[in-house]
matplotlib code that plots the C-alpha trace (Angstrom):
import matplotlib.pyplot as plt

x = [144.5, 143.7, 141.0, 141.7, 139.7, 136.7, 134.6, 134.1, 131.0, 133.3, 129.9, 132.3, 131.9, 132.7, 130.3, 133.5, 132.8, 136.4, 136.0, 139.7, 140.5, 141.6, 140.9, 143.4, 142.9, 144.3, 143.4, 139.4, 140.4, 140.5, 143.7, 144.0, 141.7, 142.9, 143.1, 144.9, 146.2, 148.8, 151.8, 149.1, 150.0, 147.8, 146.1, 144.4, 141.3, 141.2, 137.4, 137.6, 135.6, 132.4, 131.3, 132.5, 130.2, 130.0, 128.7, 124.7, 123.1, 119.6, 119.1, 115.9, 115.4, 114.4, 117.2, 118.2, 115.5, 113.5, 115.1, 113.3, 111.5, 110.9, 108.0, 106.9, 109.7, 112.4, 111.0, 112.2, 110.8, 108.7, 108.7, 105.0, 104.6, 104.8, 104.8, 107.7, 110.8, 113.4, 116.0, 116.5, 119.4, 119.0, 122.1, 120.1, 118.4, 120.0, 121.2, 124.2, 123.3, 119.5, 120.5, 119.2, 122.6, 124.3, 121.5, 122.2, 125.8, 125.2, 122.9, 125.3, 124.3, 127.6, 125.8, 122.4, 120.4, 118.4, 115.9, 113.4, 109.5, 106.6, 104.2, 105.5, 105.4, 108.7, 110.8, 114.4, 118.0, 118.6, 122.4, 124.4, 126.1, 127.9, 126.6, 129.9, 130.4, 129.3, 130.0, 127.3, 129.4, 132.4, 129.7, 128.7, 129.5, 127.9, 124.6, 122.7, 119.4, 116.3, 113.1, 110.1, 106.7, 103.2, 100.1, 98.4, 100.6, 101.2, 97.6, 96.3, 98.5, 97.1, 93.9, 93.4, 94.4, 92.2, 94.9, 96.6, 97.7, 94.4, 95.0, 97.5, 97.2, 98.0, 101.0, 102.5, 101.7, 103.6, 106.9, 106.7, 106.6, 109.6, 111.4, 110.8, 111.3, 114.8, 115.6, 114.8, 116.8, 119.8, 119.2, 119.1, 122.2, 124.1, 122.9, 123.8, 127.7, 127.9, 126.4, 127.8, 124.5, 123.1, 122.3, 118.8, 117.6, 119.3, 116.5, 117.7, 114.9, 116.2, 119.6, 119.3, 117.4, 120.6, 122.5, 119.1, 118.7, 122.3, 122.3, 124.1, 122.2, 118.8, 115.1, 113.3, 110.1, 107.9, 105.6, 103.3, 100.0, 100.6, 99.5, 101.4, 104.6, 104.0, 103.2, 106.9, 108.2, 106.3, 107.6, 111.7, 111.1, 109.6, 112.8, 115.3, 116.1, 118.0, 115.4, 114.3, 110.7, 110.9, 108.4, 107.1, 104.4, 102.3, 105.4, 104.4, 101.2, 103.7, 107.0, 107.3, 106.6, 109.2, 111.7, 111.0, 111.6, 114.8, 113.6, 115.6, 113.0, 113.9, 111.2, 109.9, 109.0, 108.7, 107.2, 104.2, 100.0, 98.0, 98.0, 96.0, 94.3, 97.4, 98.6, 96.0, 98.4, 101.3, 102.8, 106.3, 106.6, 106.9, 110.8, 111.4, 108.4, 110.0, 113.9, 112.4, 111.2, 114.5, 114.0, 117.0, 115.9, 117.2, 115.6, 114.6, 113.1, 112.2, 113.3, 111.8, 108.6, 110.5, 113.8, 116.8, 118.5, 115.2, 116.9, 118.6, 115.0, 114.0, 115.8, 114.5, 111.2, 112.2, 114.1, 111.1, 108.8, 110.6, 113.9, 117.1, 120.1, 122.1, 119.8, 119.2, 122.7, 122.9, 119.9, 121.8, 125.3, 126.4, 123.2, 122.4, 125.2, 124.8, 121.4, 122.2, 125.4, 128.1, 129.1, 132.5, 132.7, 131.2, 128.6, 131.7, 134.8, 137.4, 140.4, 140.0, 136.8, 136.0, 136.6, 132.7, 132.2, 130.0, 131.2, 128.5, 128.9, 125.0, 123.4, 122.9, 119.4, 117.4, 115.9, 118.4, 121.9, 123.4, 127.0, 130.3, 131.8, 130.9, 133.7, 132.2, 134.7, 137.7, 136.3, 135.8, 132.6, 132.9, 129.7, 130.7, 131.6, 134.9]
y = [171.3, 175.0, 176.6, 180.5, 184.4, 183.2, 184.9, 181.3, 181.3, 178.5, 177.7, 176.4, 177.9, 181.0, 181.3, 183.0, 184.8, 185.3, 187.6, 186.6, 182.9, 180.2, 176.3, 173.6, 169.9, 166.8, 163.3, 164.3, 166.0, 169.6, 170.4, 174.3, 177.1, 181.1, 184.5, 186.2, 184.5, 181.7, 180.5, 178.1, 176.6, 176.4, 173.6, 175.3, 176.9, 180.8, 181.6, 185.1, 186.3, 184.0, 182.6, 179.6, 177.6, 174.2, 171.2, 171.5, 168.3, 166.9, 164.9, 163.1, 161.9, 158.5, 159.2, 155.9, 154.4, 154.9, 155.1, 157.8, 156.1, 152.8, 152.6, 150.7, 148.0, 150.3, 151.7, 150.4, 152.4, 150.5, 146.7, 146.6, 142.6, 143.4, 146.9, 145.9, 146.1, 146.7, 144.1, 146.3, 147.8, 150.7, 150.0, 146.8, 149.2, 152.2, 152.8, 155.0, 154.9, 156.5, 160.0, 162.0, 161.3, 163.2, 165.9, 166.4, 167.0, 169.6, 171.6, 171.5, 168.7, 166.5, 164.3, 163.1, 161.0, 158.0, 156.7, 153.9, 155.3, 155.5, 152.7, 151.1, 152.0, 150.6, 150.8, 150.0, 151.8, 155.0, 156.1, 158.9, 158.9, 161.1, 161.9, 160.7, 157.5, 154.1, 151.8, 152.4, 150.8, 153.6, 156.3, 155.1, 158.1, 156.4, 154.7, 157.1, 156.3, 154.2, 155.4, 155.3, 156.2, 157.6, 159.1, 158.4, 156.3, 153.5, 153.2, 153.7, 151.1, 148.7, 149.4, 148.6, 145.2, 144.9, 144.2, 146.0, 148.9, 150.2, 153.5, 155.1, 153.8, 150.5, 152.1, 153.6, 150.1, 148.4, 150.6, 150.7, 146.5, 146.5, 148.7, 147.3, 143.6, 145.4, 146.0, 142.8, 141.3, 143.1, 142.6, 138.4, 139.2, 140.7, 138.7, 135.6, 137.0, 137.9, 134.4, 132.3, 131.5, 130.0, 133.3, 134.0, 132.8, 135.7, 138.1, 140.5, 143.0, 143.1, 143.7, 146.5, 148.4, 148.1, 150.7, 153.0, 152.1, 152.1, 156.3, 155.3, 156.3, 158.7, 157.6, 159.3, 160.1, 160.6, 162.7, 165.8, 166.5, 167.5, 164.6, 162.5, 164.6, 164.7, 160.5, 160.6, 162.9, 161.0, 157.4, 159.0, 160.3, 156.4, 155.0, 157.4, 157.7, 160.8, 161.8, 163.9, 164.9, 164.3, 166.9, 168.2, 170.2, 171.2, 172.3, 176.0, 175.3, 174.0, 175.5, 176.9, 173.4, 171.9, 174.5, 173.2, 170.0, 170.6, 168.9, 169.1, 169.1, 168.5, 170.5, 169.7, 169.1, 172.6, 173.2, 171.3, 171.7, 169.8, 166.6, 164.9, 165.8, 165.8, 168.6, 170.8, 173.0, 173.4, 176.5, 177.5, 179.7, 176.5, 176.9, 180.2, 180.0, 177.1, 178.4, 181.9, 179.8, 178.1, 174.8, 173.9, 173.0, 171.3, 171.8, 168.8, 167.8, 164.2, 163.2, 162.2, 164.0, 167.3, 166.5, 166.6, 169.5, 171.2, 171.9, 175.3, 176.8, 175.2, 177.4, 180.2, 179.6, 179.4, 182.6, 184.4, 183.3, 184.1, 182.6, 184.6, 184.1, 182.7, 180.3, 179.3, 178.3, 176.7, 174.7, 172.6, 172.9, 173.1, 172.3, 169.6, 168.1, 168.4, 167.0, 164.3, 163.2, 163.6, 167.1, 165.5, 164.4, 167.3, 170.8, 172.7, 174.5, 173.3, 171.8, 167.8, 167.7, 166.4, 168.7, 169.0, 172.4, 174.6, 177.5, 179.9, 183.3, 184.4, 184.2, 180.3, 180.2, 181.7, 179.7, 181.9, 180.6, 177.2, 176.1, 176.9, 173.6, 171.4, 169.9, 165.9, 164.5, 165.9, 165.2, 168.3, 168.6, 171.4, 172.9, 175.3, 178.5, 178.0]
z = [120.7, 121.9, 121.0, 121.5, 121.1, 123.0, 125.5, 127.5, 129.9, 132.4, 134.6, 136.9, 140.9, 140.1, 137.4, 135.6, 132.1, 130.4, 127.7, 125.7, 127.1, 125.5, 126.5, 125.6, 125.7, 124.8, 125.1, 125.5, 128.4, 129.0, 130.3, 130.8, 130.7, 131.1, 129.7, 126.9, 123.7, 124.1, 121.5, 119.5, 115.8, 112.5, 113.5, 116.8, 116.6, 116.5, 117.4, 116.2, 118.9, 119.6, 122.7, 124.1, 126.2, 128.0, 125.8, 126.5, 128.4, 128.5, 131.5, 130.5, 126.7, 125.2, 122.6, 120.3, 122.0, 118.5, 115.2, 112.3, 109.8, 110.9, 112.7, 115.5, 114.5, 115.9, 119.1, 122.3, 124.8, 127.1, 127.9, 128.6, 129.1, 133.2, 135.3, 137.1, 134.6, 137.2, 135.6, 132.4, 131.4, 129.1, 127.3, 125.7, 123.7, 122.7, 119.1, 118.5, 114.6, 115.3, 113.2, 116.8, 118.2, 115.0, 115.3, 119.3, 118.3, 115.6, 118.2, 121.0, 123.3, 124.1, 126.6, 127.3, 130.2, 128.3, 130.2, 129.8, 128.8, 131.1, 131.1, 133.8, 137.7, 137.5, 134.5, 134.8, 134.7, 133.1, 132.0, 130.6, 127.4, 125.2, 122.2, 119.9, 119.2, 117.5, 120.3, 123.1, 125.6, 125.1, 125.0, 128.5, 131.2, 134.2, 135.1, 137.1, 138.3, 137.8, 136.7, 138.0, 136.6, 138.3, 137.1, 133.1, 131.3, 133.5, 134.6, 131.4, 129.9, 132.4, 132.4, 128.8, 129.3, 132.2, 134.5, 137.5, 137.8, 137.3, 140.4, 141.3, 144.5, 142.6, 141.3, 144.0, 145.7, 143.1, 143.8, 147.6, 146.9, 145.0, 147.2, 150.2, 148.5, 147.3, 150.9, 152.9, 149.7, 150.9, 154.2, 153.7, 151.6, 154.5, 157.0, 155.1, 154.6, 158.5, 159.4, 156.7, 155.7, 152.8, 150.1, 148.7, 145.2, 142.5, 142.2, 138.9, 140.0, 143.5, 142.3, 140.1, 142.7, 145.7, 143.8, 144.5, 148.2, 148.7, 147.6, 144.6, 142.0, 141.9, 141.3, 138.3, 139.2, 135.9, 137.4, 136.0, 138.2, 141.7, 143.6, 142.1, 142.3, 145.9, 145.9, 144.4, 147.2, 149.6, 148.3, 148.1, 151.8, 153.0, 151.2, 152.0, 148.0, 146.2, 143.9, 140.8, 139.3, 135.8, 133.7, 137.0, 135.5, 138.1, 139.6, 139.6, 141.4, 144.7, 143.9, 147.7, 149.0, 146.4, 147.6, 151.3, 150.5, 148.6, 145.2, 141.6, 138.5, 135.1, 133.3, 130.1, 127.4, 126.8, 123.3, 123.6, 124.4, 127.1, 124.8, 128.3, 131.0, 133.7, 131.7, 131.6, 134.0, 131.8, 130.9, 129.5, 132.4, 134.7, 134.8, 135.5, 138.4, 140.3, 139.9, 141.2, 144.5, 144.8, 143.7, 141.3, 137.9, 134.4, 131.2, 128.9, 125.4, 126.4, 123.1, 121.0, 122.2, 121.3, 119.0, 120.7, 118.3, 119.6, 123.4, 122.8, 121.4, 124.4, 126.6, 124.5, 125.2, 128.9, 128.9, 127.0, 129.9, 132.7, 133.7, 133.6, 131.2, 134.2, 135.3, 131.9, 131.1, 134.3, 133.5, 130.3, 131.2, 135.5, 137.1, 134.6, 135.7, 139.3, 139.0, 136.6, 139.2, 136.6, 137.3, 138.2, 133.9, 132.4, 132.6, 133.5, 131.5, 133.8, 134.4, 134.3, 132.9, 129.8, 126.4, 126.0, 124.8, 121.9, 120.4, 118.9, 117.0, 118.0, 120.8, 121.7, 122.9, 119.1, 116.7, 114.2, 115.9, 115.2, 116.4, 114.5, 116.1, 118.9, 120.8, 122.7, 124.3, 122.9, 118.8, 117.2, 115.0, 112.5, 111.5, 108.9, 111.5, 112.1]

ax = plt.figure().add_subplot(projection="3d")
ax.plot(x, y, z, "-o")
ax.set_aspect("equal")
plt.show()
């Protein structure tokens, strides 16, 4: 399949712009990518012109963690029986058939981070998935990271039941303990193999936290006031952990010492008010602040706080307050990616990458413009524009 007469933004290292290109692809793959028109047969796609753009990417959303309509029957987004939910596997609880995943397709966005909500210091694995496809298991792109929560909602959840974490000392205790458990747990582990030893008990929370200590995957820090985005920084640094700041909403208020300390923040949700008291800083100018000082940064709708077809306004709202085109398009597609760890699948129009792409006749980032097609993984999704 070729899809030809497109100005394609590539985002790839070069940050290339090819004004008539033409991307071909087979097998979900994309395959070639150059200029001019090549021989191409009635079944290819002739884009008459519109822009061509990676497949957009959310890197932190709760998305078929909840399915429309049903109540509290149908959310999955926090096990809340213990603040230490470590052993979960987000897969468990994702539903390909919540309509959001149909809705993220229409608007653009071919792949997505689901992550586990934030009522507990530590909440369990986070993956990403395209967003095409019935069978979570053949949507899964790669597990990624685990997430970890500080500041309101965990302490508040606790608190109400009288029990602990009641601080955020407590929490911040409760994640350095099943850290540093997770490491003498791989250290009895190794020492037992090199000694032929006797192994420790299985330990499920232990396990799925070696993959973190061993640089494999990235803590999510859920983290909005300042302290607590520094208790985050301050944990990853103790740990030795590749981390991101998820919402980062005082972020603005210590961009320069987020810069120095070479953090990634995935900012948002963007269209909302200070619905509680550690957001009484937000602003939609967080984003383009924090990129200005250097600090690389993804946008996000933490669906379903913000609807996932609700990202490319998103970006809007970004660009209107501050942060440059460029940046902007980096921010869903490239540096998404980068952040997210699967740059190597997808953010990029590229040889060897996967056929995510989004093809628009208007400009992609106003409330006005919807897709002609959406391209996720190599299925074409016609939206009426081409």
């Amino acid at each position: 399949m070729i899809i030809y007469n497109a100005e394609i933004y590539t985002q790839d290292k070069a940050r290339r712009v090819i004004k008539n290109g033409f991307v071909r692809f087979e097998e979900g793959v994309i395959t070639e990518v150059g200029e001019g028109v090549p021989p191409h047969t009635d079944s290819d796609i002739d884009a008459r012109g519109m822009t061509l753009y990676p497949g957009f990417i959310d890197i932190h959303t709760h998305l078929g963690l909840t399915t429309g309509g049903t109540g509290v029957e149908g959310e999955d987004f926090n096990e809340e029986s213990e603040p230490n939910s470590a052993s979960l596997h987000i897969l468990d609880g994702i539903n390909p058939f919540d309509v959001s995943f149909a809705n993220a397709v229409k608007a653009g966005v071919t792949a997505v981070l689901v992550s586990p909500g934030s009522m507990n210091p530590v909440a369990g694995d986070i993956c990403a998935v395209s967003t095409d496809g019935k069978r979570i298991d053949k949507m899964l792109l790669r597990k990624v990271g685990m997430k970890f929560s500080l500041g309101e909602n965990p302490k508040m959840t606790y608190m109400n039941r009288d029990e602990s974490p009641c601080t955020r000392m407590a929490i911040a205790a409760m994640i350095r303990e099943a850290l540093a458990k997770a490491r003498r747990y791989m250290e009895d582990i190794k020492a037992a193999a090199e000694e032929d030893g006797d192994m420790p008990d299985l330990d499920l929370g232990c396990e799925a936290l070696i993959p973190l200590l061993e640089g494999k995957v990235k803590a999510h820090f859920h983290c909005h006031r300042a302290d607590d985005i520094f208790t985050a920084v301050r944990i990853a640094k103790e740990f030795s952990l590749e981390y991101v700041l998820i919402h980062c909403t005082d972020g603005h208020l210590i961009a320069d010492e987020l810069a120095s300390e070479r953090a990634d923040a995935v900012v948002g949700p963007i269209m909302c008010d200070a619905c509680k008291p550690e957001l009484a800083n937000i602003t939609p100018a967080n984003a383009a602040l924090l990129s200005k000082a250097g600090v690389k940064v993804a946008i996000c709708t933490d669906h379903s706080e913000i609807p996932i077809e609700y990202l490319p306004i998103s970006v809007g709202v970004c660009m209107k307050h501050g942060l440059p085109f460029d940046r902007a398009l980096d921010a869903v597609t490239v540096t998404a990616a980068e952040i997210a760890g699967i740059a190597d699948l997808t953010g990029s129009i590229e040889a060897g990458k996967r056929a995510d792409m989004v093809l628009f006749e208007g400009f992609p980032f106003e409330v006005m413009s919807s897709p002609a097609l959406t391209v996720c993984g190599g299925k074409i999704h016609r939206n009426g524009g081409c």
